[in-house]
C-alpha positions in Angstrom: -63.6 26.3 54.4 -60.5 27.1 56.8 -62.4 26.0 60.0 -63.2 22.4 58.1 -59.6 22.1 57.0 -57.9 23.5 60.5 -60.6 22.6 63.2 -58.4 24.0 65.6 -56.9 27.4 64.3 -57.6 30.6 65.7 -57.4 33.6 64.0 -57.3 36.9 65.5 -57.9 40.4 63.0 -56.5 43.2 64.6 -56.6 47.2 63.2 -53.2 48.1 63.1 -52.8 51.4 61.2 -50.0 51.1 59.2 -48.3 48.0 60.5 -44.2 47.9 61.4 -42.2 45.0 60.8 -41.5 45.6 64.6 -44.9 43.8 64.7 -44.0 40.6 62.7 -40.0 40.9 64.5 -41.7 40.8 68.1 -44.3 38.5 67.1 -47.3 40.7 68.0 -48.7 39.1 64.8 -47.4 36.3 62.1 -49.4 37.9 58.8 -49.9 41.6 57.9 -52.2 42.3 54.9 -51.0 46.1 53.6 -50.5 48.4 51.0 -47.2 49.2 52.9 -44.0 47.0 52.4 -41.1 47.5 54.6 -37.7 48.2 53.8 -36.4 45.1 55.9 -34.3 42.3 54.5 -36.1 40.2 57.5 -39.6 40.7 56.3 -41.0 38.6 53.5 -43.8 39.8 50.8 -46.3 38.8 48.3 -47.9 40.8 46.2 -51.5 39.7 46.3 -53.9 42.5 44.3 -53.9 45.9 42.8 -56.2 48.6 43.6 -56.8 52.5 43.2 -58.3 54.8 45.0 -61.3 56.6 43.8 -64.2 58.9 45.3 -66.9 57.4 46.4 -70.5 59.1 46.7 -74.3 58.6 47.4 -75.4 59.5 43.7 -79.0 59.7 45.4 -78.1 63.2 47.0 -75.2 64.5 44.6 -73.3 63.9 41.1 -69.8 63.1 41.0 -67.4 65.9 41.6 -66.6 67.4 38.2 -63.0 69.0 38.9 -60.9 69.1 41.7 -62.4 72.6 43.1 -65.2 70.7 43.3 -63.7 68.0 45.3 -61.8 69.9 47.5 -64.2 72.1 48.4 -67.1 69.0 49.1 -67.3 67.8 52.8 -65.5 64.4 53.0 -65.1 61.5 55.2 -61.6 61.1 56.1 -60.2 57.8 57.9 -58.0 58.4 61.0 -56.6 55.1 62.2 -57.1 54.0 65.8 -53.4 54.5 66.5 -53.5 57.9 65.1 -51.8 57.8 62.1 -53.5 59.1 58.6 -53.4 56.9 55.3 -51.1 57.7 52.7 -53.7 59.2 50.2 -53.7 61.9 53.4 -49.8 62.3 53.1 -49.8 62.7 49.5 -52.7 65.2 49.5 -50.6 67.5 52.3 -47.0 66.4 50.4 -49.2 68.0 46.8 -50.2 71.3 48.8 -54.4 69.7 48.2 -56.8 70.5 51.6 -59.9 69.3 51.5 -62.8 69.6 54.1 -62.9 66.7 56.6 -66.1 66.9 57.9 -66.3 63.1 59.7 -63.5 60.8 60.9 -64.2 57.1 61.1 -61.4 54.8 62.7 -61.2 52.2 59.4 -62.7 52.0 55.9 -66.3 50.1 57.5 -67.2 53.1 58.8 -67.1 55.3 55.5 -71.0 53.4 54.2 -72.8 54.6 57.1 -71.7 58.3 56.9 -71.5 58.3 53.4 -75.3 57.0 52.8 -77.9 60.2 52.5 -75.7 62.5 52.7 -73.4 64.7 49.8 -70.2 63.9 52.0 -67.3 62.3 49.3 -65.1 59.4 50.3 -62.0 58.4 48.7 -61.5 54.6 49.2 -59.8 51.7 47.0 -61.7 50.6 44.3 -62.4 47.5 44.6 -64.9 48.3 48.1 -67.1 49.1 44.9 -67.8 45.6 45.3 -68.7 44.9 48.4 -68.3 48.0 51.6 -69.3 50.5 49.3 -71.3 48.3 46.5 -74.6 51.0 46.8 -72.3 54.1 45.9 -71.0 55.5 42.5 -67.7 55.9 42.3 -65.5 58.1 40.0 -61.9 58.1 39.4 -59.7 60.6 41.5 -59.4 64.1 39.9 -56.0 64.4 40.1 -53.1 61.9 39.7 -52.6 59.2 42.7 -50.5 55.8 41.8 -52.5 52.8 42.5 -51.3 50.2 45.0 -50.5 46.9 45.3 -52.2 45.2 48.6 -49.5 43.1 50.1 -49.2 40.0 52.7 -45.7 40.2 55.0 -44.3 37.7 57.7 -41.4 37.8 59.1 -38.6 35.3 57.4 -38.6 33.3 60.5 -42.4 31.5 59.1 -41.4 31.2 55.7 -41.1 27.8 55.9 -43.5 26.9 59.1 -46.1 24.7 57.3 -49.0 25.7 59.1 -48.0 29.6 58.1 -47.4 28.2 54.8 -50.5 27.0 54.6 -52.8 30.3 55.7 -50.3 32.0 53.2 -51.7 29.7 50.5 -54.8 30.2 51.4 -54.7 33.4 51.5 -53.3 34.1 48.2 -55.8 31.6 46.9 -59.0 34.1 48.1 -57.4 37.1 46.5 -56.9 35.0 43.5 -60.3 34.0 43.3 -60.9 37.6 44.2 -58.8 38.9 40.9 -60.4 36.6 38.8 -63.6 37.8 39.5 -62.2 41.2 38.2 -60.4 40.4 35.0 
């Protein structure tokens, strides 16, 4: 639908880690889609969905982890960003004094279905890749206390009244509308 209204645009996705607003300030990129909002007065937001995180697992080969012994002590799929850096859930495990048994490292979350599949491994994603990513997995809620998230979109105040960014804005708050609507 973009290409039919835009002929002409080019979009580039990029993995990022967790993006800077240094990114949207040197304009190495005009949209970030994140769970992260800068403090910046410079950086614009929008809050576009919530989401939790959750364990995922291939209920095939194992149950759901019935305490968290059980899932700390199960081999898990960690991610481990490209540019090194560890998600937050991995922060707030270490910051809670939880280790748990990393037994594969993928670079981004569409990596976890292919090491996850067959296997007893455990996964701890957002819920909503129940959906789609992860749609042939159970899933069960975390066994300990994690805040959900909201996913956010950020530019730089600079595009906030560029219509052309305007308009990919729009559009895409208008996908994770639909995208919410599906799950009300």
């Amino acid at each position: 639908m973009i290409r039919q209204e835009a002929p002409g645009i080019r979009l580039q996705v990029v993995p990022s880690g967790i993006p800077t607003a240094d990114m949207l300030r040197k304009d190495l990129c005009d949209l970030i889609i994140s769970p992260h909002a800068p403090e910046a007065t410079d950086i614009m937001q929008r809050g576009l969905m919530a989401d939790q995180m959750v364990v995922f697992y291939d209920p095939a080969i194992r149950q759901a982890p019935e305490s968290l012994a059980d899932y700390l002590k199960a081999d898990h799929i960690a991610i481990l960003f490209g540019t090194g850096e560890k998600t937050a859930f991995e922060g707030s495990l270490a910051a809670q004094g939880l280790t748990r048994r990393t037994a594969v490292t993928v670079s981004n979350f569409s990596g976890l279905p292919a090491f996850l599949q067959g296997t007893d491994m455990l996964a701890t994603a957002p819920k909503r890749m129940s959906e789609d990513l992860l749609q042939q997995f159970a899933w069960t809620p975390l066994p300990f206390d994690y805040k959900p998230f909201t996913l956010l979109m950020l530019w730089h105040k600079r595009n906030q009244n560029d219509p052309a960014h305007r308009w990919i804005r729009n559009h895409v708050n208008g996908v994770a509308a639909t995208i919410n609507g599906l799950n009300t």
